[in-house]
C-alpha positions, 0 to 999 in steps of 0.5 A: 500500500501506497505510504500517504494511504498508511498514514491516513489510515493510522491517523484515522485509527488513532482518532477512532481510538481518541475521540470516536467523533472526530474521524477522517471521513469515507468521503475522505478516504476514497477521494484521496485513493481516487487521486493517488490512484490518477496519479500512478496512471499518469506516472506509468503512462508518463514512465512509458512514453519516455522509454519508447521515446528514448529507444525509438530516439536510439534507433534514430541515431544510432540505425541511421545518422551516427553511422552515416554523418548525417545531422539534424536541427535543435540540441540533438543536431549540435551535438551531432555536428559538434562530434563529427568536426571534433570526434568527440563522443556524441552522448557526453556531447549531447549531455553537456549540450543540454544542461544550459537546457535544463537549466532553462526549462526549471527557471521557466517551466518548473520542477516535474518537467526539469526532472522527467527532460533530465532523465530523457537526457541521461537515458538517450545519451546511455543508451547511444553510449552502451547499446550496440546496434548495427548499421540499417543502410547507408543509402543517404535519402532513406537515412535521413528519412527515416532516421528523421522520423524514428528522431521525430518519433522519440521526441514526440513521445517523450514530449507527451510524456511531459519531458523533452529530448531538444531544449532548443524550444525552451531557449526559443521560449527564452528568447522570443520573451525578450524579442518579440518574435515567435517561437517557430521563427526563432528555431527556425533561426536556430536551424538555418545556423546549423545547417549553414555551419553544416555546409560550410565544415562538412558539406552543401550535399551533407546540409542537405540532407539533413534539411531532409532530416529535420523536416522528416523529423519536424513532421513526425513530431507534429504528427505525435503532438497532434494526435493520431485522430483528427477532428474538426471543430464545427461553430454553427450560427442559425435562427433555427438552432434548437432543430440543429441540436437536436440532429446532432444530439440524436442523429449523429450521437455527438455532444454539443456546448451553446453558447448565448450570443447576439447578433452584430450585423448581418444581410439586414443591417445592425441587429441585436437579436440574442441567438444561441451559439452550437459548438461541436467535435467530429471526426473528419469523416463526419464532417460532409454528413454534418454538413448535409444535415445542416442544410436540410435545416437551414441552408442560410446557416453560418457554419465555421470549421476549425482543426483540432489537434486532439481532444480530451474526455466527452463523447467524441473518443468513445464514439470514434473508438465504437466505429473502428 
């Protein structure tokens, strides 16, 4: 049993024993299990995501760009450039490399997120340093491929995992507070310094192919913080909507959130009118049939459509997981 359970229940034992009245709650007691039953969820699924981050990372590395010259963008690109110019080891390179990182990243994010990035670090520059692996190809386009996307792929699991494998998002972060501009314009920045240093100490064709990399890399990414399901958000603005959410609800099974709103200006002129404002997430196979249901209400309706990365909770999981 979980050490903060023992505690509460001696202390209850011995408030049962003093004083029958004063006694912590069942109430209590299972809000308290609830919780630390959560956060051991967490804790596993973000335990997991860092282990397959790490070894997906380490085949990235060492299948295919160790071997064969190849670099990438951020910390992990440094460190790989870095170690071919010097020969230096690339694991203490990498470690060295992504110190100021953390530093960085438990100034302006916090402690948990210091600790688990620590220990993405530490695991990727071991395993670099101890596991033996044999070389995938040498064939330049599918290294830096799919070295990319196993790259891609760690660092997108270990981000979801709540650490990070390449601090140069928490320097941009850094940066962009001071300057004023984006981050993706900052790490972009950094990479065209890279891959330009790239081409002048090694060569055009080797910066090349590391362009390859990163994007390969830089998309995998995306592809893993994004999620694998992709949903639409639907914004519907319609006298009738009452008969809209009602085909929403009952037709197709999706929840929907109203908002109260009025109306600015529209086809006749300023108007006032309070409306009420449907909110809903489908799946983009869903988005035609919607689309067609909302016609056959009203054809004059306002509908607005905006990507959404992933979701969490409601109805739309359940939903999407019952039709596969």
């Amino acid at each position: 049993m979980h050490p903060f359970l023992v505690r509460l229940l001696t202390e209850q034992s011995k408030r049962r024993k003093n004083n029958p009245n004063d006694q912590i709650s069942d109430y209590v007691l299972m809000r308290e299990f609830k919780r630390l039953r959560l956060r051991s969820l967490q804790l596993l699924k973000s335990t997991v995501m860092l282990v397959l981050g790490v070894g997906s990372a380490s085949i990235g590395l060492l299948g295919f760009l160790l071997p064969n010259d190849v670099v990438d963008g951020g910390a992990v690109g440094i460190a790989l450039l870095t170690a071919q110019v010097t020969k230096w080891s690339f694991p203490i390179l990498f470690f060295l490399i992504s110190l100021p990182f953390l530093f960085l990243g438990y100034r302006l994010i916090g402690k948990s997120f210091t600790i688990k990035a620590a220990v993405s670090i530490v695991l990727l520059s071991l395993s670099v340093a101890i596991v033996d692996m044999p070389v995938i190809t040498e064939d330049k386009l599918l290294v830096s491929v799919f070295g990319g996307f196993f790259l891609g792929l760690g660092i997108g699991l270990v981000m979801r995992g709540g650490g990070v494998l390449d601090g140069t998002e928490i320097l941009a972060l850094t940066l962009t507070r001071k300057l004023g501009i984006t981050v993706g314009d900052m790490i972009l920045v950094f990479n065209v310094v890279i891959f330009s240093v790239a081409a002048y100490l090694l060569s055009i064709e080797t910066a090349l192919y590391s362009m390859l990399t990163y994007l390969a890399a830089s998309r995998t990414v995306d592809f893993i913080l994004e999620g694998i399901e992709e949903y639409t958000g639907i914004t519907i603005i319609s006298p009738k909507s009452e008969e809209i959410r009602e085909m929403i609800t009952s037709k197709l099974g999706h929840g929907v959130t109203v908002y109260r709103g009025k109306r600015g200006f529209g086809s006749h002129g300023h108007r006032q009118t309070e409306i009420d404002i449907l909110y809903s997430v489908v799946t983009r196979l869903e988005i035609s049939r919607i689309t067609a249901e909302i016609q056959l209400i009203d054809k004059d309706a306002f509908v607005m459509m905006q990507s959404v990365k992933d979701t969490r909770g409601g109805m739309i999981k359940k939903r999407a997981h019952q039709h596969m």
